[in-house]
N, C-alpha and C positions, 0 to 999 in steps of 0.2 A: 411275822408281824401281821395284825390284823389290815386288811384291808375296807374300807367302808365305799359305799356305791355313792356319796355325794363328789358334787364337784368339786375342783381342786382351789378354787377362787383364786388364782392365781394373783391379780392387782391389787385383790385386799391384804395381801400377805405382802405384797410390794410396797404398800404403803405403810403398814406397820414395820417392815423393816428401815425402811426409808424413817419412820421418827427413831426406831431403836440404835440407829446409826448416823445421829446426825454431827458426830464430829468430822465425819465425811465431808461439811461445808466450811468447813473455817478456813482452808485457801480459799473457797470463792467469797467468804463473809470482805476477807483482806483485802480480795483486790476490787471487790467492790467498795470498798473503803479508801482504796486507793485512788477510785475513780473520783470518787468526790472530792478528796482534798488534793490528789496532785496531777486530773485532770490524765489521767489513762485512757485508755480505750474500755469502756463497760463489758465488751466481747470478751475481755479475758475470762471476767468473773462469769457471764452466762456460758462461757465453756466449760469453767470450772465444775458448773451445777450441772453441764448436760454427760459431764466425763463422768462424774458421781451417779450419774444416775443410770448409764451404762455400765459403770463396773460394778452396781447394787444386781441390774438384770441380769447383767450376763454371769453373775454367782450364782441367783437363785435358780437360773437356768440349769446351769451344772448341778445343783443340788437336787433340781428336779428329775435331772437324767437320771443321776446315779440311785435317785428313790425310785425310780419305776424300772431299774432293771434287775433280773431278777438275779437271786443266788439259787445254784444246786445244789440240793444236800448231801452231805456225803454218803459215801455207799458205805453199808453194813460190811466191819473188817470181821476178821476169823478172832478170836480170842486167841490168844498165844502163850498168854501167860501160864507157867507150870503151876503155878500155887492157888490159880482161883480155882472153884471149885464144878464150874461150868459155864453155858451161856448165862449173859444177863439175865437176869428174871425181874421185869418190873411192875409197876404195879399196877397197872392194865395188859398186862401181855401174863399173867402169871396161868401157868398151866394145873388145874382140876384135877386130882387124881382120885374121883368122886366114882 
């Protein structure tokens, strides 16, 4: 995968996820809804947004680890097969017989 030398803007990508995911608020939309007609506690509902908004970070965090770590590539196995006819030959690696 290419990598590019800008920065990762991390809380602009936060915040587009945050609209891309906003059925994430409709327990807190309720109990702040709640609050108004039967007289709740409002903390339910500002917890509701602050749990959403921790469990948005702490995914994209994860996402971000597992993108900056890296994979090894596999090491060149032996051919084994009886019926091919050789090593690969591809087609930057092809050999010249000039």
């Amino acid at each position: 995968m290419r990598r590019t030398n800008r920065c990762g803007n991390f809380f602009m990508v936060l915040l587009i996820n945050m609209m891309l995911n906003l059925e994430g608020l409709i327990p807190a939309a309720i109990l702040i809804a709640l609050h108004f007609f039967f007289d709740i506690s409002i903390w339910w509902g500002v917890g509701a947004v602050v749990a959403w908004v921790l469990y948005l970070l702490i995914w994209m965090l994860i996402f971000k680890w597992v993108g900056t770590s890296s994979s090894t590539p596999d090491i060149p196995k032996e051919n084994k097969n009886p019926y091919s006819s050789g090593p690969y030959v591809g087609k930057y690696n092809q050999k010249n017989d000039e």
